[in-house]
N, C-alpha and C positions, 0 to 999 in steps of 0.2 A: 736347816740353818738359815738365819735371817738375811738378806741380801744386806752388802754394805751401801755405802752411797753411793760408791764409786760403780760398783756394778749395775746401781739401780740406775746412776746415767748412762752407762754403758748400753743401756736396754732399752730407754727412752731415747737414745740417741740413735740405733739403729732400727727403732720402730717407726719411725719418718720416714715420707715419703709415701707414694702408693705401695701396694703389698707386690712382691715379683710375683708375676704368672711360675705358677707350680711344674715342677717337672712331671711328666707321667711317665714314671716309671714301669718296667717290666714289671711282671708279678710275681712275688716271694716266692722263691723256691719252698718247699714243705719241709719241715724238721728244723733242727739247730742251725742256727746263723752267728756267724762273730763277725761283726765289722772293725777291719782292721784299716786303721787312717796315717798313712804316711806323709809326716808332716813338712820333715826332713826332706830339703832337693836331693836327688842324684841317690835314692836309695833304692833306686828299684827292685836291681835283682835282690838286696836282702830284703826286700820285702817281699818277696814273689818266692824267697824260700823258705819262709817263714811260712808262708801261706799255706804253701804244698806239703812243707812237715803237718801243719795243723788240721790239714784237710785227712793226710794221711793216718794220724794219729787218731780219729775217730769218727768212727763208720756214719756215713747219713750228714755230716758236717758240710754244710754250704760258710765258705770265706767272700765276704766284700768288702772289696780294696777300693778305698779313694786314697785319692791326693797325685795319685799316678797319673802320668799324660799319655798312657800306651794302654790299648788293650788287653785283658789277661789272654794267656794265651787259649787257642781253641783244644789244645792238646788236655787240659784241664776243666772239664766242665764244671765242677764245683766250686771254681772261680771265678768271679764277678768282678768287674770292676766299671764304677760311675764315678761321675763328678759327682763335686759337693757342693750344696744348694748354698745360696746365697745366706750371710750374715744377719737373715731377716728372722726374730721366730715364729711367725706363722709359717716360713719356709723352712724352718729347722724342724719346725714339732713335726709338720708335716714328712721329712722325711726320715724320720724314728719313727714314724707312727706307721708308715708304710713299713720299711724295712724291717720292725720288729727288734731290730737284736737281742740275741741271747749272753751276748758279751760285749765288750766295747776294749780293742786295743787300740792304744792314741802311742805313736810314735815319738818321740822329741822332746816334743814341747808344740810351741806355737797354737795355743790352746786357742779355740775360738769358743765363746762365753757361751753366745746364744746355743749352738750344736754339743756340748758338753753338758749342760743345764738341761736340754731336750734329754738326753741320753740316761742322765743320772736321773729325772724324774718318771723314766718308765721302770727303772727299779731294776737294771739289769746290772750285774758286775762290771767293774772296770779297773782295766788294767796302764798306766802310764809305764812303756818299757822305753829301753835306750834312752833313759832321760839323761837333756846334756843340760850345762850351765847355759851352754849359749841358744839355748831355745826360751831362756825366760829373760833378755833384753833387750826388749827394743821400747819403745820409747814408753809405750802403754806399762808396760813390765814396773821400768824405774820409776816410774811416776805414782802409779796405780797400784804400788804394791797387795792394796788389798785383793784386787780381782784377780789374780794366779792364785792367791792366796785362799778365795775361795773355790776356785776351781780345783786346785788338788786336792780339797778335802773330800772332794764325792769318788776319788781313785784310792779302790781297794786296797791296790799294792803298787808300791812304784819302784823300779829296778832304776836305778845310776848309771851311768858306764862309765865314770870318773871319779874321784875323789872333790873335786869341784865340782860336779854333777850332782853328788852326796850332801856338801855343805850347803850347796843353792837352795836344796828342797828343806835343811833345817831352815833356816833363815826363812822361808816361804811358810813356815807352820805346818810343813809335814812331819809327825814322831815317828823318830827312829823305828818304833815297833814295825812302820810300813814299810820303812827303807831297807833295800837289798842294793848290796852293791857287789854290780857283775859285771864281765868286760865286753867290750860295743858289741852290738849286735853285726856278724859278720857274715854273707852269705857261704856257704858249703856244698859241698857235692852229695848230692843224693845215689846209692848205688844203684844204677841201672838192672834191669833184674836180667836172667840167662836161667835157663834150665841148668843141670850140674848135671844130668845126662849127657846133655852135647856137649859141657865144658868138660869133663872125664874125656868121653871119646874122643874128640879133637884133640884135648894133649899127649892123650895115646897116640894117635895118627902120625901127630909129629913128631914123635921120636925123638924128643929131645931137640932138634931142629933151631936155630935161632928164627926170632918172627919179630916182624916189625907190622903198624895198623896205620893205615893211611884211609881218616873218617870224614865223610862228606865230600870228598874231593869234585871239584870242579871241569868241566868242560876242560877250561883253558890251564889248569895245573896236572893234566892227564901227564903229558909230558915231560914236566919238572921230575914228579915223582917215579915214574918209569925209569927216566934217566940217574936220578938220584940209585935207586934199588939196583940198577946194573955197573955202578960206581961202586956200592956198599957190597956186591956179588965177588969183587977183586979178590977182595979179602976174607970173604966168606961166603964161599960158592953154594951152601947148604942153606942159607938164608932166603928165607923166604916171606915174601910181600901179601900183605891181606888189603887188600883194595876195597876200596866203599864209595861206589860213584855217586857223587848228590842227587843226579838225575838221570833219564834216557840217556840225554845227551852226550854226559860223560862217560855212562856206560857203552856208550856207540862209541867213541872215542878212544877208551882202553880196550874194546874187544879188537877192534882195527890192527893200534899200535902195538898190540900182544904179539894178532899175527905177522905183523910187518916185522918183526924186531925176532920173532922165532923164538917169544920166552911160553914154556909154554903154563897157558890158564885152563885152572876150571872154576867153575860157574857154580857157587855153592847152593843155587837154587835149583841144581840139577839132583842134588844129594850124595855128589861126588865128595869122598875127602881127599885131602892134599897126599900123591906122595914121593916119592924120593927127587922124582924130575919136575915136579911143580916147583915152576918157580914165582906165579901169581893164584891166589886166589881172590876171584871176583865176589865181594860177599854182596850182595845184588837182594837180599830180602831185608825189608823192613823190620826195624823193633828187636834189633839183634846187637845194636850196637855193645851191650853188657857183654856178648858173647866174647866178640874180640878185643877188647877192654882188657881181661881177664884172662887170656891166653897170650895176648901180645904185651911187652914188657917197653916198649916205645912206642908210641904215638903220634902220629903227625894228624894234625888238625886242619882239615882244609878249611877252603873260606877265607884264606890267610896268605897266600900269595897274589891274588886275583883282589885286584884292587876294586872298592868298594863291594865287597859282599860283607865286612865285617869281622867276619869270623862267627867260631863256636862256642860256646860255653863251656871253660877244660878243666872244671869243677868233674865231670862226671870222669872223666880219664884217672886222674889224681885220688878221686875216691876210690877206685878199682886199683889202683896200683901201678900205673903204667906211666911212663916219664914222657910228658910232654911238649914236644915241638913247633913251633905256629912261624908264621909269617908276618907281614912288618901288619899287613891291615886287619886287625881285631879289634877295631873301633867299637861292637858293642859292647865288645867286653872286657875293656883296657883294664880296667881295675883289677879283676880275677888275676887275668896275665902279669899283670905285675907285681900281685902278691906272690904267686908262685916264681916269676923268674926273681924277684929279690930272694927267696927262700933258698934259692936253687933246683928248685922241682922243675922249674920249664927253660927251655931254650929257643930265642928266635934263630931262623935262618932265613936268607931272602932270595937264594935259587935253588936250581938242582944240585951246584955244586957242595952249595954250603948242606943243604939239604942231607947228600949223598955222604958228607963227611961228620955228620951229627950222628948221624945210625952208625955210622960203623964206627965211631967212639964209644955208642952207647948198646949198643950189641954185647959190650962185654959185660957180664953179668953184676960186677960188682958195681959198674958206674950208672946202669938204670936204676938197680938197688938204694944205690945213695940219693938219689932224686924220686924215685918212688919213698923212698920213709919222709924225705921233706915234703911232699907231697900230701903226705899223708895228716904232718902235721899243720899245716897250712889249712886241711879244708875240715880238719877238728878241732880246729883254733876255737871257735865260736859256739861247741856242742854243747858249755855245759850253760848258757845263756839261752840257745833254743830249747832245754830239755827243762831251765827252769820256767820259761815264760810257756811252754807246752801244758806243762803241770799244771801252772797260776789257771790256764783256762779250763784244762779238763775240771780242777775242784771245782772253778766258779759254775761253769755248765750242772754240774755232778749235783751240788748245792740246789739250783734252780730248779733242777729236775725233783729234787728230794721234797721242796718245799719247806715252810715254816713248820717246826716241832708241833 
């Protein structure tokens, strides 16, 4: 496609200047790569779940994430994330040319010419998902209409997440044939995995038993929670606490208070199961959290009384089924929380007392139920927009790999 005017000053305008010293980049991982660019502020975690479906969805897939200002996490190796090189194209070609990609997902909008142009002349698919109305005006947009105009011609397929998001891309000279309109792109709980060995036997163990899962817990809300579970014990003496210390430390702190308090624990890293006289178990080994997810039908989130930790991500609780409880400070992840407590899936509390009076509200089977199915629908709200934009990538890979007829 012939560049318009508008573009071609767009190009001469940020080829002035000296050329920016080059990043040097790490060195390409081996195999498939999608660069996934979040353009959109404040999308992290749906970007970062995006990521991990598409990582997960196919074997050997290397994801990099720009436009983020946080690390990917280390828990993920196949996740990358860098800055994005300056608006220069000797700095753009350069870093397509490094990176390779095998796909190109662009979030939003807030297209940058030079980096789009780079990407679409290495000849790889591309994808525009979550496009909104309001990523195509700002001033360049209403002015310039022709440069968006030629930038979404070299996007494959572009998904809407609005009806105004739909008419923007007609009006912009995208055909209907590319347009899919699907609803925003929303992060979700991924299920945590569990043998079904040891989930069978544990819920044999317990006999039926009410259980309530208190995850990541804190040093300083050892305490709260302890006291909360011998408040909820009044009323249901058979009820029993699965504990999950965040660290040593906590874990020194509830073996202490165990024996001080005469409840008595075991220590699931001993191989011990729970029975009729336990009244805590200490779940004390890593990478288990799926297990008691999945056995316990309430969940309290730690990280969430204990001011400035944050909180946890209650996406993974919610995906398993278990009705969720947190504390006032889940700063990173206020959003999730709020999609669930507007739904009715989560509830705050801010002591032991209120704490103590949340479980044995929701101990009874039908009111964790009603907050487990909202729950449920809350973190599949957004399934069938990651399963299309999943698709969109596997064909485009799938294509690439096949080659030309």
């Amino acid at each position: 496609m012939a560049r318009s005017l508008g573009f071609a000053a767009y190009r001469a305008l940020t080829r002035r200047g000296p050329v920016p010293k080059l990043t040097n980049y790490a060195p390409r991982p081996e195999g498939e790569l999608v660069w996934l660019h979040a353009a959109e502020p404040g999308k992290t975690a749906h970007v970062r779940d995006l990521a991990r479906r598409l990582i997960a969805a196919r074997f050997g897939l290397t994801v990099l994430l720009t436009g983020l200002t946080e690390p990917a996490p280390v828990d993920v190796p196949d996740l990358l994330t860098v800055a994005l090189p300056p608006e220069h194209p000797t700095a753009t070609a350069a870093f397509v040319a490094h990176w390779k990609p095998d796909a190109v997902l662009w979030i939003w909008g807030a297209l940058q010419p030079n980096l789009v142009e780079a990407a679409a002349a290495s000849g790889c698919p591309m994808f525009l998902v979550d496009a909104g109305a309001d990523g195509f005006d700002t001033r360049r947009d209403r002015w310039l209409t022709e440069v968006p105009r030629q930038l979404l011609a070299q996007f494959d397929n572009v998904l809407a997440r609005s009806d105004a998001a739909e008419a923007r891309m007609k009006q912009l000279g995208v055909p209907a044939s590319k347009i899919d309109r699907t609803a925003p792109l929303v992060p979700g709980g991924q299920a945590l995995p569990a043998l079904q060995q040891d989930v069978d036997e544990l819920s044999q163990s317990l006999s039926g038993r009410p259980v309530w899962f208190a995850a990541g817990v804190t040093a300083a809300e050892v305490s709260a929670v302890l006291t909360a579970h011998r408040r909820a014990q009044r009323l249901s003496h058979r009820l029993l606490l699965i504990l999950n210390p965040q660290d040593a430390a906590a874990d020194t702190v509830a073996t202490n208070l165990c024996a001080m308090d005469a409840l008595r624990m075991v220590r699931w890293s001993d191989g011990t199961y729970p029975d009729d006289n336990t009244a805590v178990v200490l779940a004390d080994l890593p990478d288990e959290t799926g297990l008691w997810f999945r056995v316990a039908p309430v969940s309290f989130l730690g990280g969430s009384l204990e001011t400035g930790q944050g909180g946890q991500d209650p996406f993974a609780a919610a995906a398993l089924g278990s009705a969720v409880l947190y504390g006032p400070s889940v700063g990173k992840h206020l959003d999730a929380y709020r999609r669930l407590a507007n739904a009715g899936a989560a509830r705050i509390v801010n002591d032991a007392e209120s704490l103590g009076a949340a479980v044995t509200w929701l101990i009874a089977p039908d009111q964790a139920a009603k907050m487990a199915m909202a729950g449920w629908d809350v973190v599949t709200e957004g399934a069938d927009t990651m399963e299309r934009i999943i698709a969109l990538v596997q064909s485009g890979l799938n294509a690439r790999q096949d080659g030309p007829n």
